[in-house]
N, C-alpha and C positions, 0 to 999 in steps of 0.2 A: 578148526583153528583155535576153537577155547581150549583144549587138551592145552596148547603150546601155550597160550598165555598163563592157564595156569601153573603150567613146568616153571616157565621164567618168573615167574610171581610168587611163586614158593622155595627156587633156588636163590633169589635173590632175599627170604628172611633168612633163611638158615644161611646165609654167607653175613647179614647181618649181625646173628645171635651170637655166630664163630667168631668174627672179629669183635665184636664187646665183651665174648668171655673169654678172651686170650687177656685184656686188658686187667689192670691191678685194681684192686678193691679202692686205691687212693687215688687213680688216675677214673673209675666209677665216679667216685666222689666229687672230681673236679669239674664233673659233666654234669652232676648233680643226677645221677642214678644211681642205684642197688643193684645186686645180681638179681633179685627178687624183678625187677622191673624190663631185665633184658627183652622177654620176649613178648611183652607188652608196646615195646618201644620200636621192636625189628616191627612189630604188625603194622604199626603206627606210621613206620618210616621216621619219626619224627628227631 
């Protein structure tokens, strides 16, 4: 069963990373993140 949670555990960052880096450098900004911090913040969840 850990194979599966980690499938869903690591489909669900990279679906995090993909929709932060679709977003504009000034719509980053009003979240108060950098592209630099995307996938610091998908691991985070935060």
């Amino acid at each position: 069963m850990n194979i599966f949670q980690n499938y869903r555990n690591w489909r669900r960052y990279r679906s995090a990373i993909d929709e932060l880096s679709r977003l504009s450098s000034r719509e980053l900004d009003d979240i108060g993140i950098t592209r630099a911090d995307i996938p610091h913040v998908a691991r985070r969840g935060r």
